[in-house]
C-alpha positions as CSV (number, residue, x, y, z in Angstrom):
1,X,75.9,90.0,-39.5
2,X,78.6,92.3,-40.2
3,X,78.4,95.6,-38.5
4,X,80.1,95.6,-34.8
5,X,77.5,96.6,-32.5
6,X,76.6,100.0,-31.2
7,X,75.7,99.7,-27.5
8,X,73.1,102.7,-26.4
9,X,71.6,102.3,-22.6
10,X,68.5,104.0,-21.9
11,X,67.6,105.3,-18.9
12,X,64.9,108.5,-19.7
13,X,61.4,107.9,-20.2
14,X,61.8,110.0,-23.8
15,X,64.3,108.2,-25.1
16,X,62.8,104.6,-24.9
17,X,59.3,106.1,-26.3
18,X,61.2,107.5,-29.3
19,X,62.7,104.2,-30.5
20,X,58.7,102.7,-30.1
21,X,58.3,101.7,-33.9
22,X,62.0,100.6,-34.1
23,X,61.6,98.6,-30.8
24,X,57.8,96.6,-32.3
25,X,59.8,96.2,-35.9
26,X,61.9,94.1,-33.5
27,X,59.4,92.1,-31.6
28,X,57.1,91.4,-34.3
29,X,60.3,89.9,-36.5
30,X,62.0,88.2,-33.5
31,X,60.1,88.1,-30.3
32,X,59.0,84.8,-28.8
33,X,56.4,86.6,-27.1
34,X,55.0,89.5,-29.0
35,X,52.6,90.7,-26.7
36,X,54.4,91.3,-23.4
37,X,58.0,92.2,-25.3
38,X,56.0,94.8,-27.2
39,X,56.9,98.7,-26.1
40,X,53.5,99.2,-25.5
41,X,54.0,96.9,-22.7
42,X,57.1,98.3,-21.3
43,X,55.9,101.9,-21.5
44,X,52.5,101.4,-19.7
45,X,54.4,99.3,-17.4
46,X,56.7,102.2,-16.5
47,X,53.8,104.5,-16.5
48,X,52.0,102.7,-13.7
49,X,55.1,100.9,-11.9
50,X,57.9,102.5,-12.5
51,X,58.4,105.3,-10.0
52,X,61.3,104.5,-7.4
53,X,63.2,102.7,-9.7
54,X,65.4,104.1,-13.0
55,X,65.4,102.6,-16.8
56,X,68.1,100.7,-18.0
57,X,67.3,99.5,-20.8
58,X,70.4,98.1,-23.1
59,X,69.8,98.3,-27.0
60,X,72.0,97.0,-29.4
61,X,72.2,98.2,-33.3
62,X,74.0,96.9,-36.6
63,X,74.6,99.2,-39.2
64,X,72.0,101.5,-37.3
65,X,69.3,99.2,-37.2
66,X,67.7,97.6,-33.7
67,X,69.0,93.9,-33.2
68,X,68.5,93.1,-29.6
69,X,66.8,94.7,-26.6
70,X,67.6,94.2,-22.5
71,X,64.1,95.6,-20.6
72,X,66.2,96.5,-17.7
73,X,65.5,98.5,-14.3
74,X,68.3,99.6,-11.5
75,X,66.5,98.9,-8.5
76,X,66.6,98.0,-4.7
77,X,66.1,94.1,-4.1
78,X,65.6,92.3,-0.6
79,X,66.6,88.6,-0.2
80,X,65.8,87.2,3.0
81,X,65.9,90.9,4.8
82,X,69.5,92.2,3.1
83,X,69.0,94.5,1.0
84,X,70.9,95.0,-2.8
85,X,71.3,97.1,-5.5
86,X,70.2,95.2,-8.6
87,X,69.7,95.1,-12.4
88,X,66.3,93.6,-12.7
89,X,64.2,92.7,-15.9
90,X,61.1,95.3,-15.6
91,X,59.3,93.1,-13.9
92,X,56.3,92.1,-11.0
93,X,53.9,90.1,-10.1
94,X,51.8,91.5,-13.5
95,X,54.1,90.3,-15.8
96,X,52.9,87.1,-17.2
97,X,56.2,86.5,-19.3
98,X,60.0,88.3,-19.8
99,X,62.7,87.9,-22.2
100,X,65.4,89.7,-23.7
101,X,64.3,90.3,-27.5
102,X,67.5,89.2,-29.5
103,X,67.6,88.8,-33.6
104,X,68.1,85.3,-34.4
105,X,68.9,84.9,-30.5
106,X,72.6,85.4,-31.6
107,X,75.1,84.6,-29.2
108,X,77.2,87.7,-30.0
109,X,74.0,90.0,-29.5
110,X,73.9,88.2,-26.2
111,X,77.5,88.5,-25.4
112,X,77.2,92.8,-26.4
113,X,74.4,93.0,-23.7
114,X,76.0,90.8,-21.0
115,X,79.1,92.9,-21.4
116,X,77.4,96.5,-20.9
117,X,75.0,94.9,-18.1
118,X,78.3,93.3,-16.2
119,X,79.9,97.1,-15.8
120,X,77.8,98.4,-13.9
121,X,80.1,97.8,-10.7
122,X,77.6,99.0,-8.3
123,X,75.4,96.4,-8.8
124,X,75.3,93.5,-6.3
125,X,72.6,91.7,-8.4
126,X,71.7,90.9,-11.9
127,X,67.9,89.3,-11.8
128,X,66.2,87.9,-15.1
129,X,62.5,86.7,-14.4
130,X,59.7,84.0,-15.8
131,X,61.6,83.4,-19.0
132,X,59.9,80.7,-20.9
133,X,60.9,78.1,-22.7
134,X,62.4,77.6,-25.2
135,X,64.5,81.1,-24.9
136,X,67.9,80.8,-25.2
137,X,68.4,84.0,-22.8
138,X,68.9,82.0,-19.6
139,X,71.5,79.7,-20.9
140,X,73.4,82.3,-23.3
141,X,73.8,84.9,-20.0
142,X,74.1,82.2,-17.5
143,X,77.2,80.7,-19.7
144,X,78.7,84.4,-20.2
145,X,78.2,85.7,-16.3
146,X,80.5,81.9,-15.2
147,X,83.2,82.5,-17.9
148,X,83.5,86.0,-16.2
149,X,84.0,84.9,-13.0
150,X,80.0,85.7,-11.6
151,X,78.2,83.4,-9.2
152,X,74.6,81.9,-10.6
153,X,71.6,80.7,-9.3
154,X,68.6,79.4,-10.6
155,X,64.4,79.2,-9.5
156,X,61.7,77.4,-11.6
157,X,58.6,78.9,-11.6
158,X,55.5,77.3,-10.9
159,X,54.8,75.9,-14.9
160,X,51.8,78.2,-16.9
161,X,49.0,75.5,-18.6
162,X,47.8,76.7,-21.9
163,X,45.3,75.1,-24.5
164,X,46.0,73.8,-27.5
165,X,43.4,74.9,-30.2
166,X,43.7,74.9,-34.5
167,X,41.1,72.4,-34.7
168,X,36.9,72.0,-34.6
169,X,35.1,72.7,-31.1
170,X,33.5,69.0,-31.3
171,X,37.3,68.3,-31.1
172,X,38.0,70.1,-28.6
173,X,35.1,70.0,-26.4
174,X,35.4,65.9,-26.8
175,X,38.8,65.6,-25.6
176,X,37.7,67.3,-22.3
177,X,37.3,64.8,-19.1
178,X,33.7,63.2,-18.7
179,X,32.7,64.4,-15.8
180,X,34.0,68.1,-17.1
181,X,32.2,68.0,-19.9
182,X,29.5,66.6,-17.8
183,X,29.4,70.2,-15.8
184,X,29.9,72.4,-18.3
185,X,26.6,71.1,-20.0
186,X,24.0,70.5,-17.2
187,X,25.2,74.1,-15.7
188,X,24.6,75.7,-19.1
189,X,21.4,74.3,-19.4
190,X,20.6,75.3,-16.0
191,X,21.7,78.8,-16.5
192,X,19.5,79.5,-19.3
193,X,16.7,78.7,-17.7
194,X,17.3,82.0,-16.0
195,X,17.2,83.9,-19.3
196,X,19.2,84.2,-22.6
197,X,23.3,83.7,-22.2
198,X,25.4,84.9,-24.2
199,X,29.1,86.7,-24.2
200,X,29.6,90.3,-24.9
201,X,32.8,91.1,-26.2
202,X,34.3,94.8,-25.5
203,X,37.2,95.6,-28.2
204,X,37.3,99.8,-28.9
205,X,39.2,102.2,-26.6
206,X,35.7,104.6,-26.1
207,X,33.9,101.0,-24.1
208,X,36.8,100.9,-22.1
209,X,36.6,103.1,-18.8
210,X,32.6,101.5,-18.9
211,X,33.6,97.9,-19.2
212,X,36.6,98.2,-17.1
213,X,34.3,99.2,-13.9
214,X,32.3,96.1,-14.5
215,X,35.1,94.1,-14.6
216,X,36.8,95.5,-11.9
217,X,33.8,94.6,-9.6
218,X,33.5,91.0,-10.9
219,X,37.3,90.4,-10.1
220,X,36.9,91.5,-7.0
221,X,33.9,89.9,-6.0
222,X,35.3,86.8,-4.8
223,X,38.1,85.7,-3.1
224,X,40.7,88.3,-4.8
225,X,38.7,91.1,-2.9
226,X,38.7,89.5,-0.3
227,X,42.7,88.6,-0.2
228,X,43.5,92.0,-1.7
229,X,44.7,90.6,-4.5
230,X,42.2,91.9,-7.1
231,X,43.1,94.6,-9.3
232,X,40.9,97.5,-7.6
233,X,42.6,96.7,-4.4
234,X,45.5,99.0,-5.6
235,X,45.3,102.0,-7.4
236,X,48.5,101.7,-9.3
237,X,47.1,98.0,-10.6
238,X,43.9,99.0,-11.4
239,X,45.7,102.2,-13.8
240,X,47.8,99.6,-15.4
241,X,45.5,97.3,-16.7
242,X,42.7,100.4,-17.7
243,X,46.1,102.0,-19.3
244,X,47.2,99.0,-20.8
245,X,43.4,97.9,-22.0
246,X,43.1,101.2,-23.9
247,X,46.5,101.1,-25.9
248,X,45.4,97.6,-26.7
249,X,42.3,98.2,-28.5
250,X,43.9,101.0,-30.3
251,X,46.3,98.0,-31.6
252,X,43.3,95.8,-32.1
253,X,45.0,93.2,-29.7
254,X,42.1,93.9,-26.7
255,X,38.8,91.4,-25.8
256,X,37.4,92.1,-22.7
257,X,34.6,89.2,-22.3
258,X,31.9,89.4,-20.1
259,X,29.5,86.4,-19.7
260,X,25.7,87.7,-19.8
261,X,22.6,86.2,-18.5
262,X,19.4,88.5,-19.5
263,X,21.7,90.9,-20.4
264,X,23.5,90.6,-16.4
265,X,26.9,91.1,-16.4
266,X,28.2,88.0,-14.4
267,X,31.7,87.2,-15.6
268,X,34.5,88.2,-17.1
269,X,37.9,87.4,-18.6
270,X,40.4,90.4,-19.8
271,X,42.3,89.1,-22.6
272,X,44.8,90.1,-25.3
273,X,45.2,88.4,-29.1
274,X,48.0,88.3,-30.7
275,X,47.0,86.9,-34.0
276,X,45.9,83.7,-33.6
277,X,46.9,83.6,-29.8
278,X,44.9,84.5,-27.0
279,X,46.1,85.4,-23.8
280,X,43.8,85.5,-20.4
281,X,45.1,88.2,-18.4
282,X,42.7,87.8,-15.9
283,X,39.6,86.3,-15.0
284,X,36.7,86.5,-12.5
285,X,33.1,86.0,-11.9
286,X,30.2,87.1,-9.1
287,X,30.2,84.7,-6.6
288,X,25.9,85.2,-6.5
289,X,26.5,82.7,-9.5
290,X,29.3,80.4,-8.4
291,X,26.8,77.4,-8.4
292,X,26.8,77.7,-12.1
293,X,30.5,77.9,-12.7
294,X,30.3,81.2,-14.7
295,X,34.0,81.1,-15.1
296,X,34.3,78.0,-16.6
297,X,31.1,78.6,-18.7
298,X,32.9,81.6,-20.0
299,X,36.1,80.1,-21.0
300,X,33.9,77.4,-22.4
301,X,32.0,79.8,-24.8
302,X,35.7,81.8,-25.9
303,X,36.7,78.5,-26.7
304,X,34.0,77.7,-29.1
305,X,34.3,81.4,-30.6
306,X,38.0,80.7,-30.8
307,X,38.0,77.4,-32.7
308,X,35.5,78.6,-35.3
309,X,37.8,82.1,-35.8
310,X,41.1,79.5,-36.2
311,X,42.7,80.3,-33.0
312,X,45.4,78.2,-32.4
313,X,46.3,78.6,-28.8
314,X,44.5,80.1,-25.9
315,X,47.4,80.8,-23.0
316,X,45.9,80.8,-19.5
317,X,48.9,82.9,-18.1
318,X,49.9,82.6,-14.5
319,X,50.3,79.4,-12.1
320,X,49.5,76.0,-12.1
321,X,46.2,76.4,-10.4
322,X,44.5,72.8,-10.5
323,X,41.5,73.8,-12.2
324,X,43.2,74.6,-15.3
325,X,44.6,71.2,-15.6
326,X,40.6,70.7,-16.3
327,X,41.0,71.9,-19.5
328,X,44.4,71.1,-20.7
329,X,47.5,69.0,-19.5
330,X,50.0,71.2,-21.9
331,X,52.2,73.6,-19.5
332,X,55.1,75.7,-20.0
333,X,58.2,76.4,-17.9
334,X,59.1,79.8,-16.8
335,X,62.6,80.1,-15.3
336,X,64.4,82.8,-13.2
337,X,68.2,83.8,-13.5
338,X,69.9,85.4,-10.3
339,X,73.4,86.3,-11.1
340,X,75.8,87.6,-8.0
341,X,78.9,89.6,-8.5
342,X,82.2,87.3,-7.1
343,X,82.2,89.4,-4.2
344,X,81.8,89.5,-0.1
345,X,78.2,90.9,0.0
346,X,77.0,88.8,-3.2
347,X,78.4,86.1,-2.1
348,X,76.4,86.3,1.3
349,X,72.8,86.7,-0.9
350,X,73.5,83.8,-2.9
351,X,74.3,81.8,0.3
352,X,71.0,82.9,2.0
353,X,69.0,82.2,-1.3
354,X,70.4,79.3,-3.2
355,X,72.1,77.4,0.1
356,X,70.6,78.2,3.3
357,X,66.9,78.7,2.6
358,X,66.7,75.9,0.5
359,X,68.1,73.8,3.2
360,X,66.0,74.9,5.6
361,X,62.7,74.9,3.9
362,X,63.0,71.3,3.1
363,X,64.1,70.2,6.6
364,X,60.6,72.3,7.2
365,X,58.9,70.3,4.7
366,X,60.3,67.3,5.6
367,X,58.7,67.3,9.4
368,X,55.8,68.9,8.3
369,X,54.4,67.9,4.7
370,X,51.6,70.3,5.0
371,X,53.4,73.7,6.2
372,X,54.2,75.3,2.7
373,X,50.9,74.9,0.3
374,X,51.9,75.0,-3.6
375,X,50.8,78.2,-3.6
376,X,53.1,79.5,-1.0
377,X,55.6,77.5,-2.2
378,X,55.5,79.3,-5.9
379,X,56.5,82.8,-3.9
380,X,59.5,84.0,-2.0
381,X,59.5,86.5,1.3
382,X,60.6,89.0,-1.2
383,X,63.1,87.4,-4.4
């Protein structure tokens, strides 16, 4: 690469939609993860999340083409109840994965955005989240922010199971425990008895405000309504993923499944392809049914549709809940970056995250074993 670097920093919505085809020309050439790196990502992200905080998004061009990408945000971040002023990736508890998307993952591409993120002196707090591996973004910023003189921390995220596919459904469904594969028939069989099962498969933009109710109910049938946690239980979720379904089946990307029985809507599963890639967003089922483990029946039948269509991978997303470890023992790592300015009030935050809390959690832990359940344990307080 010859041409130095033009740094631009975005921080109006119209700007970052006008680089749109420049910014996917990227992704699809470069991006680990094209899916949740792509601008239509980011911009429906922004659209539903975004209010309170402001863009900063750092692009980087050679000889006026797009090389690199930073999905930034200046935002307000608490740690243990102190509040700081941060550059975060755009980021919540929605977003499956993150990265930086960097040609070639060039250190010197790394080394132009680490350099424009760094000056803004305001900022207390630099925060990149559930980067997977094998990214080189972590270690390339993480190696930069110490040779300038920044204090770093480091959280592993609870690892993300996914299922290796590119083979026959015999193969697949064979290499499944006993007693799993056990289940999945003698419910099946059991199911049908009610009437004819099948899975409908919703994929154009016009079926998408219809099949989005549906599936908004069955999500939060169960426990998630119950919790709060399902996506109806705020508006702001439930316009993302309606937003985001919609400018997905306009790129041919979107598969909302529902598992039928008589023509009943029972379960469903809300995911996105990226060729031969599928990606379950999220999943639920009416608990009326639970006896017949509609969810896994569902994921059972996209399986079988997915091996015969020469899908190679089918990404559950999310946490290591122990039921996916049912289906597959392959996981991925997600890590977060926390970088502190080598300053009084910085310095503080990193003590309260990386020295203090850890301490005392595991002195916690330690006299009682059963305080902090793995799901607790995968969240913070706040960061």
């Amino acid at each position: 690469m010859v041409a130095a670097p033009e740094i631009e920093v975005i921080r109006d919505i119209q700007r970052f939609n006008s680089i749109a085809s420049d910014w996917d020309e990227l992704v699809n050439e470069w991006a680990l993860d094209r899916l949740f790196l792509s601008h239509t990502w980011f911009r429906t992200w922004w659209e539903s999340f975004g209010k309170g905080n402001q863009l900063h998004v750092v692009t980087v061009r050679a000889g006026g083409r797009l090389v690199a990408v930073a999905p930034m945000m200046r935002t307000h971040v608490r740690i243990y109840g102190l509040k700081a002023d941060a550059l975060q990736a755009i980021y919540n508890p929605h977003t499956p994965r993150y990265d930086f998307i960097v040609a070639n993952q060039e250190p010197r591409l790394y080394a132009a955005i680490w350099t424009e993120l760094m000056a803004e002196n305001s900022c207390d707090l630099i925060l990149l989240t559930q980067i997977a591996q094998p990214s080189r973004t972590i270690q390339s910023i993480q190696t930069l922010a110490a040779d300038d003189g920044w204090l770093t921390g480091e959280w592993i995220a609870p690892v993300s199971p996914f299922i290796r596919l590119g083979c026959d459904y015999e193969t697949f469904f064979s290499g499944l425990g006993a007693g799993c594969r056990f289940n999945l028939t003698k419910r099946y069989q059991r199911l049908r008895r009610m009437g004819p099962v099948d899975v409908e498969v919703i994929t154009h933009r016009n079926q998408v405000d219809e099949a989005m109710r549906d599936g908004l109910r069955i999500e939060a049938a169960a426990w998630k309504g119950e919790n709060g946690t399902a996506m109806i239980s705020d508006a702001a979720v439930t316009e993302f993923y309606t937003r985001l379904a919609k400018g997905q089946a306009d790129l041919g990307q979107l598969r909302l499944n529902f598992l039928r029985v008589a023509g009943e809507r029972i379960a469903f599963s809300y995911i996105l392809q990226n060729r031969k890639r599928l990606c379950a967003v999220k999943i639920g089922y009416d608990p009326e049914y639970q006896g017949y483990s509609p969810g896994n029946m569902l994921l059972n039948l996209i399986v079988k549709d997915a091996c015969a269509c020469g899908i190679e991978e089918y990404d559950l997303l999310g946490g290591d809940d122990d039921w996916k470890f049912e289906w597959t023992k392959q996981k991925r790592e997600h890590r977060w970056l926390f970088l502190f300015r080598n300053r009084l009030r910085p310095r503080i935050l990193r003590y309260l995250k990386f020295g203090l809390a850890p301490a005392f959690k595991g002195m916690w832990t330690s006299l009682n074993p059963a305080a902090l359940s793995p799901e607790r344990r995968s969240k913070d307080e706040d960061i």
